[in-house]
C-alpha positions as CSV (number, residue, x, y, z in Angstrom):
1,X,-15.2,17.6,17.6
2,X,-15.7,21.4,16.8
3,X,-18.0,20.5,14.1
4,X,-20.3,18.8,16.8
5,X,-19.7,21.6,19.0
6,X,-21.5,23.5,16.3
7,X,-23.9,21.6,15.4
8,X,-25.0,21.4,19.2
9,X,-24.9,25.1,19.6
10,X,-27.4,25.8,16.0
11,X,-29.6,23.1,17.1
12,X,-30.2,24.3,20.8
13,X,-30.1,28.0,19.8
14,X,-32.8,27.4,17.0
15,X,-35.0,25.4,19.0
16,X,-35.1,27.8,22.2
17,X,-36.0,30.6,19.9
18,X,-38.1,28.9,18.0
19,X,-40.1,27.2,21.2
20,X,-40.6,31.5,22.4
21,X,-42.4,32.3,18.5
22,X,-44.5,29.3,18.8
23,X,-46.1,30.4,22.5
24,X,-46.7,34.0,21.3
25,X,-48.1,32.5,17.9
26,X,-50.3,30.7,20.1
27,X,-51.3,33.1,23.0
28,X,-52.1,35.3,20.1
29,X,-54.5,32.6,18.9
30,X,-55.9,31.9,21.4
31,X,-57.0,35.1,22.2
32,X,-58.2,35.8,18.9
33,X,-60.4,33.3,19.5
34,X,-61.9,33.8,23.1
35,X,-62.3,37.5,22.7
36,X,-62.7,38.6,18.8
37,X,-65.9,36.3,18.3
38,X,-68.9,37.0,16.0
39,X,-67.2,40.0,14.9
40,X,-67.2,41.8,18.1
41,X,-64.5,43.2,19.9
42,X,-65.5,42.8,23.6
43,X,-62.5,42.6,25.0
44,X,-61.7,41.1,28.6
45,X,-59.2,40.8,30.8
46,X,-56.2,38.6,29.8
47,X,-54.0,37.3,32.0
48,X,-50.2,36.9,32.0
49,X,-49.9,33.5,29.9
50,X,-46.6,31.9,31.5
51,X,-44.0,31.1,29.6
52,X,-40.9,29.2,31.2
53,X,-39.3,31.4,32.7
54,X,-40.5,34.7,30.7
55,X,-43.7,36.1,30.7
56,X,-46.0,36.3,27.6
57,X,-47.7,39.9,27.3
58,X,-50.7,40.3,25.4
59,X,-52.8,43.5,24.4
60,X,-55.7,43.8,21.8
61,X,-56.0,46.9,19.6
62,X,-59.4,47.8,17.3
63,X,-59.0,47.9,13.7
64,X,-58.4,51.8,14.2
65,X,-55.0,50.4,16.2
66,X,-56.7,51.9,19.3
67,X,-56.1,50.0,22.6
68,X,-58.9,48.2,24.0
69,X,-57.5,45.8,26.6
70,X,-54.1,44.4,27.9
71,X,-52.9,41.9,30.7
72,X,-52.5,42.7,34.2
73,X,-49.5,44.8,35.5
74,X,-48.0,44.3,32.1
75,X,-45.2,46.9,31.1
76,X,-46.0,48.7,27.9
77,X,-44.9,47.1,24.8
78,X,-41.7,48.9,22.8
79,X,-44.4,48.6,19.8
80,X,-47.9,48.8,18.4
81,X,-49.3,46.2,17.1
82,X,-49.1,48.1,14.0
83,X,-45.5,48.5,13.7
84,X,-44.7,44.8,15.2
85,X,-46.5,43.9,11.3
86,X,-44.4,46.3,9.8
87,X,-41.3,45.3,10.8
88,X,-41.3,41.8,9.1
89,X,-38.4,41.2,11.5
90,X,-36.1,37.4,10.8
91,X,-35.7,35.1,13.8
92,X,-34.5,35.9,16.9
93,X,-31.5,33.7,16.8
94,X,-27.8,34.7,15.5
95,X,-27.4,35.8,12.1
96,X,-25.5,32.8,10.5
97,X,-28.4,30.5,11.9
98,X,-30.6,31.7,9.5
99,X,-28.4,30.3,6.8
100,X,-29.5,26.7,7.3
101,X,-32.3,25.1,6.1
102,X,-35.5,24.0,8.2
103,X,-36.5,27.2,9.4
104,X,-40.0,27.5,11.0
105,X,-42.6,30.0,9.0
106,X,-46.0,31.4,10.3
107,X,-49.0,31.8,7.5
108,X,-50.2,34.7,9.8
109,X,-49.0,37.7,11.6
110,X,-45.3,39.5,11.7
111,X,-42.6,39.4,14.5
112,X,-40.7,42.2,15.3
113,X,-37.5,42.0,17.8
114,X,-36.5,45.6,19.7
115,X,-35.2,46.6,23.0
116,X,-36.7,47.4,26.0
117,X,-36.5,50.9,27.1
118,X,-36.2,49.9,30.9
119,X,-34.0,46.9,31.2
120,X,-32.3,47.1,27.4
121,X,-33.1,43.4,27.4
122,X,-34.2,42.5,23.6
123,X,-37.6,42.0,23.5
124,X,-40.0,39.4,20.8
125,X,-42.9,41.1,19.5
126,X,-46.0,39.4,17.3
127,X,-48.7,41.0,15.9
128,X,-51.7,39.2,14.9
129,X,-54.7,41.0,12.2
130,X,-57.8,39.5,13.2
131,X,-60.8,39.3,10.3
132,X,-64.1,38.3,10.6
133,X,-66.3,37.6,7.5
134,X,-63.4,39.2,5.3
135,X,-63.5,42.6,7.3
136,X,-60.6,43.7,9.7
137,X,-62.1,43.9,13.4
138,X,-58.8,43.9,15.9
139,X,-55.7,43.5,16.6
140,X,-53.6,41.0,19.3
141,X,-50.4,41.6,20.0
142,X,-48.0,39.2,22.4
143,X,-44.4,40.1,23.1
144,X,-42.5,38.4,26.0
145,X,-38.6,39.4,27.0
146,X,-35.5,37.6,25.6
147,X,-33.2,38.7,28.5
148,X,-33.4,35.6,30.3
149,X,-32.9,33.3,26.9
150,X,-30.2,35.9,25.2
151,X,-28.5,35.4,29.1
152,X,-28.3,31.9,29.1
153,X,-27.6,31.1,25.2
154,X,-24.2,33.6,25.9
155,X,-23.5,31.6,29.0
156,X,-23.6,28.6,26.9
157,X,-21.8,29.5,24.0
158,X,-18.9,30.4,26.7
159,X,-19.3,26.7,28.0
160,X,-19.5,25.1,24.8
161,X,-16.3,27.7,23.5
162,X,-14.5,25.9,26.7
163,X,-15.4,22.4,26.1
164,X,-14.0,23.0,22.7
165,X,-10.6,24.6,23.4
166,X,-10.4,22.3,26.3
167,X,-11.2,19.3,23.7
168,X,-8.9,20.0,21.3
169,X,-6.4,20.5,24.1
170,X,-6.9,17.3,25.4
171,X,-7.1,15.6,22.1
172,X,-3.5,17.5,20.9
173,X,-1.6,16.3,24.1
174,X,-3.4,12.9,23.7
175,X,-2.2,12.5,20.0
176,X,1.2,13.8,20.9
177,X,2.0,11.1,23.4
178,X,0.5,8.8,21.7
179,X,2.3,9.7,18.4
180,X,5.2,10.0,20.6
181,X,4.8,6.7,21.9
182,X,3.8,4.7,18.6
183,X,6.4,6.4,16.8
184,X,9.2,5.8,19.6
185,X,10.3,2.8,17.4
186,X,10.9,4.2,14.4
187,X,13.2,6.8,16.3
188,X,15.2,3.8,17.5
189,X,15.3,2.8,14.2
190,X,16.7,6.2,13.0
191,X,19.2,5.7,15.8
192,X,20.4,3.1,14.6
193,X,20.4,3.7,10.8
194,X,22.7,6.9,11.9
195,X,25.0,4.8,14.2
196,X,25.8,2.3,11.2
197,X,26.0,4.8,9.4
198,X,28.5,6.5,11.5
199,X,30.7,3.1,12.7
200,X,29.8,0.7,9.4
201,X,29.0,-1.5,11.5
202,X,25.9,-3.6,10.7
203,X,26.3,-5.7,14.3
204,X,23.2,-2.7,15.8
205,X,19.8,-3.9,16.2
206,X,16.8,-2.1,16.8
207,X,14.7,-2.9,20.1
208,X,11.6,-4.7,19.1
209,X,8.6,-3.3,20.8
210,X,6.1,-5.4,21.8
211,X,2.7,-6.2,19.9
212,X,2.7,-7.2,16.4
213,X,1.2,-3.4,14.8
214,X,3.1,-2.4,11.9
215,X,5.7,-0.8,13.4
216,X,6.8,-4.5,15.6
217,X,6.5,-6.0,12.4
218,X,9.2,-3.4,10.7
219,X,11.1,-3.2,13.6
220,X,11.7,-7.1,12.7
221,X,12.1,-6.4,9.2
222,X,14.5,-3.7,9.4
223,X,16.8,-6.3,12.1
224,X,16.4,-8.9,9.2
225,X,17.7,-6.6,6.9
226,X,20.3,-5.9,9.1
227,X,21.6,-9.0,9.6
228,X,21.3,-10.2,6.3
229,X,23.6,-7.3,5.7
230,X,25.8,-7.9,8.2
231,X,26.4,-11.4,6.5
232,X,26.7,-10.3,3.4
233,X,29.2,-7.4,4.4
234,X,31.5,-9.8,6.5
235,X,31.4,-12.3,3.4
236,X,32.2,-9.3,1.0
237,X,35.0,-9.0,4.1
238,X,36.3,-12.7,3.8
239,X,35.5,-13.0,0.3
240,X,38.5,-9.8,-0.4
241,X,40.4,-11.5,1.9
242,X,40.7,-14.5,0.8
243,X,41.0,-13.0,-2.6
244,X,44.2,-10.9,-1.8
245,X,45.7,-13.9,-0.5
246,X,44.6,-16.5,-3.2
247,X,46.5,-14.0,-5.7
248,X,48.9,-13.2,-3.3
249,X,50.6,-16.6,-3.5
250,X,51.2,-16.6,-7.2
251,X,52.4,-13.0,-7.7
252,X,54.9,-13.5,-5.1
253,X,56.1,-17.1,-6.9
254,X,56.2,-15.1,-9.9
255,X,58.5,-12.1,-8.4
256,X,60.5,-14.6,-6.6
257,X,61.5,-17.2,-9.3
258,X,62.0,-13.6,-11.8
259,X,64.1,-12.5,-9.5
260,X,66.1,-16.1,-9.4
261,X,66.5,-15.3,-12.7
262,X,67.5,-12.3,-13.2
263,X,70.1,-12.4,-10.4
264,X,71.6,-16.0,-11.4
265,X,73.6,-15.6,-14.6
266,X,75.2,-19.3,-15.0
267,X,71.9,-21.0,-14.1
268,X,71.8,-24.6,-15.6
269,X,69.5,-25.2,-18.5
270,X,67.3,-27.9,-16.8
271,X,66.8,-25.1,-13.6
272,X,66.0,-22.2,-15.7
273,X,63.5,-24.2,-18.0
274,X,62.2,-25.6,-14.8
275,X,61.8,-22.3,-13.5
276,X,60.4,-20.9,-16.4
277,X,57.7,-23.6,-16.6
278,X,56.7,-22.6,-12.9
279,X,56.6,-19.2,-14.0
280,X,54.0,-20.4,-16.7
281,X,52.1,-22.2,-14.3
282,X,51.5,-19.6,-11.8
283,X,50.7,-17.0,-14.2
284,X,48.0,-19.3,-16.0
285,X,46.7,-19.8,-12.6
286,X,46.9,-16.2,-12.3
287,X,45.1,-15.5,-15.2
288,X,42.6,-18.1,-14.2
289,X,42.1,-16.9,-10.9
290,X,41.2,-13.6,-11.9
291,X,39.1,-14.3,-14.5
292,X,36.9,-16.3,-12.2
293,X,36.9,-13.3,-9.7
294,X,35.8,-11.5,-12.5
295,X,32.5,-14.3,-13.5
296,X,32.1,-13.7,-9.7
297,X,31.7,-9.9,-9.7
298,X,29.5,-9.9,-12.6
299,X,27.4,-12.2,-11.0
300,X,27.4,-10.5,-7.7
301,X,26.3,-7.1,-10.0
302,X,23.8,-8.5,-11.4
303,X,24.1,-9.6,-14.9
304,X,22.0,-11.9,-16.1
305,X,22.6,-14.7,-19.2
306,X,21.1,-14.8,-22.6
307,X,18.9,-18.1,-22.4
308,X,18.2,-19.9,-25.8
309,X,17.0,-23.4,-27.0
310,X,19.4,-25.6,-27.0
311,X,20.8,-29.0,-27.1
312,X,21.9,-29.8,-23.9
313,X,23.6,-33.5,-24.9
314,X,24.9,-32.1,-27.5
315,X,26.7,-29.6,-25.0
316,X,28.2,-32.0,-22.6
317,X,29.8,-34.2,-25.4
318,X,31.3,-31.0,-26.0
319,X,32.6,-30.7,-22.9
320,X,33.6,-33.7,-22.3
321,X,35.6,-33.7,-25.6
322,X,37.5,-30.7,-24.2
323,X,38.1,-32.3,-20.9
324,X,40.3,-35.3,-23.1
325,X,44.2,-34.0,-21.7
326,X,42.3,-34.0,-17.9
327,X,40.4,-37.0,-18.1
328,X,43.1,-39.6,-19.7
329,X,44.2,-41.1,-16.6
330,X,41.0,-42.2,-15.4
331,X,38.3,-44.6,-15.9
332,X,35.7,-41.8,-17.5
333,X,31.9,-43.7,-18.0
334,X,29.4,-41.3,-20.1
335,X,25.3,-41.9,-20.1
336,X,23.6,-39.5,-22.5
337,X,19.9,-41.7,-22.8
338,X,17.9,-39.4,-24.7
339,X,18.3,-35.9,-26.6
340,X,17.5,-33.1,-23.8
341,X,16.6,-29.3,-24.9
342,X,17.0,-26.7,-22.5
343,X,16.7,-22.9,-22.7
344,X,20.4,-21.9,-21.8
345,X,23.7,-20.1,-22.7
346,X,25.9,-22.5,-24.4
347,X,29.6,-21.4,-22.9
348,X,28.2,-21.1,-19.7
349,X,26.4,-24.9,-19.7
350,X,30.1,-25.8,-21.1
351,X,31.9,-24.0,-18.6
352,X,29.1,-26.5,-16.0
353,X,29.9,-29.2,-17.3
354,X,33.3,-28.9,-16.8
355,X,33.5,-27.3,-13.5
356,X,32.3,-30.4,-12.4
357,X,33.9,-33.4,-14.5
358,X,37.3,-30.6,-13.2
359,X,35.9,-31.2,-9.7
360,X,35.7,-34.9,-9.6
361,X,39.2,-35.8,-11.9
362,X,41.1,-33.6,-9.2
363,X,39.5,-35.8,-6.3
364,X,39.7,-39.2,-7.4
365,X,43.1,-40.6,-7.8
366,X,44.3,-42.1,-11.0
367,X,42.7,-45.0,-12.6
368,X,39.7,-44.5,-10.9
369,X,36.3,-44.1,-11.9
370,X,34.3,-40.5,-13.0
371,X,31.0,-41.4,-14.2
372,X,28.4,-38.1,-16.2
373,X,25.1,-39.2,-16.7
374,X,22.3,-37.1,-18.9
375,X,18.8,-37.9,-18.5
376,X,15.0,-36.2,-17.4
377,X,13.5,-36.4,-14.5
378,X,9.6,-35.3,-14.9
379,X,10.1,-31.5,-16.6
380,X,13.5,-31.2,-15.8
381,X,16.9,-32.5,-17.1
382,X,19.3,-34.4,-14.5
383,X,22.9,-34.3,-14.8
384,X,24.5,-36.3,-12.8
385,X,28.5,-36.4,-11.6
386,X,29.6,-39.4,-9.7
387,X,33.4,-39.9,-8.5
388,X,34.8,-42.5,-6.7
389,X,37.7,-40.3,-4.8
390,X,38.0,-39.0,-1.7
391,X,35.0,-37.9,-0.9
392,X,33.6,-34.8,1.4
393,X,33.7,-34.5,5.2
394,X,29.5,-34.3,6.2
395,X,30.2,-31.1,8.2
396,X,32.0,-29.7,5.0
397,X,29.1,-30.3,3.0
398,X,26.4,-26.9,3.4
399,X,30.0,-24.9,2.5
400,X,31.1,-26.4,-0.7
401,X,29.6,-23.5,-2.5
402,X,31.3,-20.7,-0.4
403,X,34.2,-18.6,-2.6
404,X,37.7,-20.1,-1.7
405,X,35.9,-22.9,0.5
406,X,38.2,-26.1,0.5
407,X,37.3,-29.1,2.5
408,X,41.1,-29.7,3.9
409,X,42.2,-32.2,4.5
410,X,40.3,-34.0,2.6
411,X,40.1,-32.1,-0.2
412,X,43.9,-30.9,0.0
413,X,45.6,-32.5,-2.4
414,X,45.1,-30.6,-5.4
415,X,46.6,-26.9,-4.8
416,X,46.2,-25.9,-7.8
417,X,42.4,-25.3,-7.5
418,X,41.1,-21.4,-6.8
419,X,38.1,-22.7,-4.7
420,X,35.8,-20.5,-6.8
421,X,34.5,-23.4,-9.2
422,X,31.4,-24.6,-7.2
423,X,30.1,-20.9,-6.6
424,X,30.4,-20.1,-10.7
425,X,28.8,-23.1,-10.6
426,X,26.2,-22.3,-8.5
427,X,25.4,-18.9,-9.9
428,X,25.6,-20.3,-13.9
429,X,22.7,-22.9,-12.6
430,X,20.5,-20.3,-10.8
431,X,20.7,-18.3,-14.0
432,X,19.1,-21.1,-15.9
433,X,16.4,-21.3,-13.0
434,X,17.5,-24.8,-11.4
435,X,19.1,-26.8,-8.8
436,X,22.3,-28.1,-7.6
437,X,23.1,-30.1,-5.1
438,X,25.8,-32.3,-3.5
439,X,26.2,-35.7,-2.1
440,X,29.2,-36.8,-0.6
441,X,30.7,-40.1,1.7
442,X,34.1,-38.9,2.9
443,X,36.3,-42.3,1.5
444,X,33.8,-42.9,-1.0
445,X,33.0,-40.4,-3.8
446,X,30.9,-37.4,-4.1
447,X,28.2,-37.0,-6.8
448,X,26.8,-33.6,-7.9
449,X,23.4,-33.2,-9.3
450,X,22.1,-30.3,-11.6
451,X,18.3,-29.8,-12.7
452,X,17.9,-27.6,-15.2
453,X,14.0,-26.7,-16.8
454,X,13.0,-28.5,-20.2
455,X,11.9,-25.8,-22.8
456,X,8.2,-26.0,-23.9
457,X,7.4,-28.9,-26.7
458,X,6.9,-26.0,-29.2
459,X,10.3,-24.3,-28.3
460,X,11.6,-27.6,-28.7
461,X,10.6,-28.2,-32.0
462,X,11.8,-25.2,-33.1
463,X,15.0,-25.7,-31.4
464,X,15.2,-29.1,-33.2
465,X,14.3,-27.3,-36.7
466,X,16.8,-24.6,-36.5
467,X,19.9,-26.4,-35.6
468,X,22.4,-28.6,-37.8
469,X,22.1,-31.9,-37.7
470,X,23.6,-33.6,-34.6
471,X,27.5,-35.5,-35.1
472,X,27.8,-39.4,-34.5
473,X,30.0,-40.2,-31.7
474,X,33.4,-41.4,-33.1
475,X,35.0,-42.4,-29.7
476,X,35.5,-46.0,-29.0
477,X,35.1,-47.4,-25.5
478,X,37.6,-49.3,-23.2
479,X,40.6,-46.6,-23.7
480,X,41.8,-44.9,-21.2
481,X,40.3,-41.5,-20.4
482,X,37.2,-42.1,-23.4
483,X,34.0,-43.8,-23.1
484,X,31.3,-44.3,-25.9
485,X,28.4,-42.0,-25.5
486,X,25.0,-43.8,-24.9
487,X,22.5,-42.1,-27.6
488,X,19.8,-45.7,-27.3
489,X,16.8,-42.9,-27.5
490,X,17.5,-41.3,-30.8
């Protein structure tokens, strides 16, 4: 705004002082050319040329510089004509004017600018040398007051000075309230970013102002943040919890049957061994509790698996070949159709594998039937859990992955379990970029499904090349607990 100001100001000033050298330029002309003709120097009488609201002067001097004629009632000129042409004098207009380009030049004649000895008003002068057939036969001089102009380009500098400070003004209070205003949400923000901060409470939500600028758009990003945060925090809350009281239950089983023995000196053989076997018990399920809080933590920091081609069939007969002392007292039926390679950690695809065939044993009563199936499905490798036991409650279902989640009653009968399984589970799939999923009939079975991505055909072949050659199944089916693995693709 102040550079318009500016530019307004140089452009009007420039122009009025300009617009007073062009009317003496050409009163001066024109009288050089009604009085000094055919190389006389009759003069007449000239009269007061108007000029706005000045008056333009004129007076003709002889080659000598002696006065020959000049207008009516005019007042004496501060200069001769003489010593108008020696002055050479710049523009009229301020100083730092004359600075930009464009200014206006006259081939002819010399300005002078002086002040008037009556009024101290400045005062333009022009002198104009008048020739005629190469010899100097006159002089015209035209001068004209710049009281009236100086007058009114100080009035409005003042005005333009005011619009300016009152613009800027205006502007500043304008931007402040309007800063103040915009910005009002991101105070609420801070507000609230201080108040967690100061309760650790993540339950605060910031006010979402209307409009969808960017600050309503991070006002709903921030309460999204917030509330996944509060989630997360009051899982982290249930998740210790439930922790302290999942090991809880074993340490105190632990100090209670020590202390049994410690304080009974003639126990019977068969008690103490008893007792000592329970001893064993909770301390392996102890040990395996906090090993899986540990996969868990690790997980939740962050760490990521070392992915490698790999046989994944050859992976689950592993597994299953492991899972022989849980499996023998059910009907286990195993479908491997075809070799499958995957890029994947090996222990944790094992540890999978039996997470799940774990899973479905503990839920189906003895004798019946825990079917794993291997196969692909487009660009992806299915494996596939089926169990015929006691199934999963539909509203149970979304929170089988939860940590310590157990879908009582139905689920009940095995205490023994930590809960934890189907969330390793869960993170060791995401890890090798797939899917998991569960399907359940309360009564009827539950079947888990896990999609893992097929490696490349090249990183297959490599795969293949690099790795030992694969070992023929040995088990025979119709025992209990074993089943024959189905290799028809190799």
């Amino acid at each position: 705004m102040v550079a318009l100001l500016l530019v307004a100001y140089a452009v009007h000033e420039r122009a009025s002082y300009e617009d007073v050298d062009r009317s003496l330029v050409a009163t001066a002309q024109h009288f050089q050319a009604e009085t000094f003709t055919g190389g006389t120097s009759a003069a007449g009488g000239a009269a007061p040329v108007p000029g706005g609201d000045t008056s333009t002067f004129v007076r003709l001097y002889g080659p000598s510089g002696e006065l020959l004629d000049t207008s009516p009632a005019a007042p004496p000129p501060p200069l001769t004509a003489l010593q108008t042409l020696s002055q050479h004098a710049a523009p009229a207009y301020d100083a730092w004017l004359r600075w930009l380009p464009g200014e206006e030049r006259f081939s002819t004649g010399g300005f002078a600018t002086t002040r008037g000895p009556r009024t101290g008003d400045r005062v333009r002068l022009y002198g104009l040398p008048v020739r005629s057939s190469g010899h100097l036969v006159g002089y015209v001089e035209t001068w004209t007051s710049l009281g009236s102009l100086d007058r009114s380009m100080s009035a409005f500098r003042l005005l333009l000075l005011g619009l300016g400070a009152s613009g800027v003004l205006a502007v500043s209070a304008g931007s402040f309230l309007i800063a103040r205003r915009a910005l009002r949400p991101v105070a609420a923000m801070t507000r609230t970013a201080q108040a967690i901060a100061a309760t650790r409470s993540f339950s605060s939500r910031v006010r979402r102002p209307r409009g969808r600028d960017e600050l309503a758009q991070l006002a709903r990003t921030f309460n999204a943040m917030l509330a996944s945060l509060e989630d997360s925090y009051r899982a982290q809350q249930r998740f210790v919890a439930d922790a302290s009281h999942e090991l809880r239950a074993p340490i105190t089983a632990i100090q209670g049957n020590i202390e049994l023995l410690s304080r009974v000196e003639g126990m019977p053989p068969e008690e103490r061994a008893e007792a000592l076997t329970y001893l064993d018990q909770q301390a392996r399920r102890l040990a395996r509790l906090v090993g899986e809080l540990l996969t868990l933590a690790r997980a939740d920091a962050g760490q990521s698996i070392e992915r490698r081609p790999l046989a994944l069939d050859e992976v689950v007969l592993e597994a299953l070949a492991e899972l022989r002392p849980v499996t023998a007292e059910h009907r286990v039926g195993v479908e491997v159709a075809e070799p499958v390679t995957i890029e994947g950690d090996r222990d944790r695809l094992k540890q999978l594998v039996v997470i799940l065939m774990d899973n479905a044993v503990k839920y189906t009563p003895r004798g019946g039937a825990v079917r794993l199936s291997l196969s692909t499905r487009g660009t992806r490798a299915l494996v596939e859990v089926t169990d015929s036991g006691v199934g999963i409650p539909q509203e149970a279902l979304p929170h089988v992955f939860d940590r310590f989640f157990r879908a009582d009653p139905a689920r009940g009968r095995e205490p023994a379990g930590t809960g934890l399984g189907l969330s390793i589970a869960r993170w060791i799939v995401e890890q090798h970029r797939g899917e998991i999923s569960i399907s359940s009939t309360a009564g009827r079975g539950t079947t888990a499904s896990v999609l893992l991505p097929l490696v490349a055909p090249a990183a297959r072949r490599a795969a293949d090349a690099s790795s030992p050659p694969r070992p023929e199944a040995t088990r025979e089916p119709g025992a209990p607990g074993e089943a024959a693995p189905d290799r028809r693709n190799e």
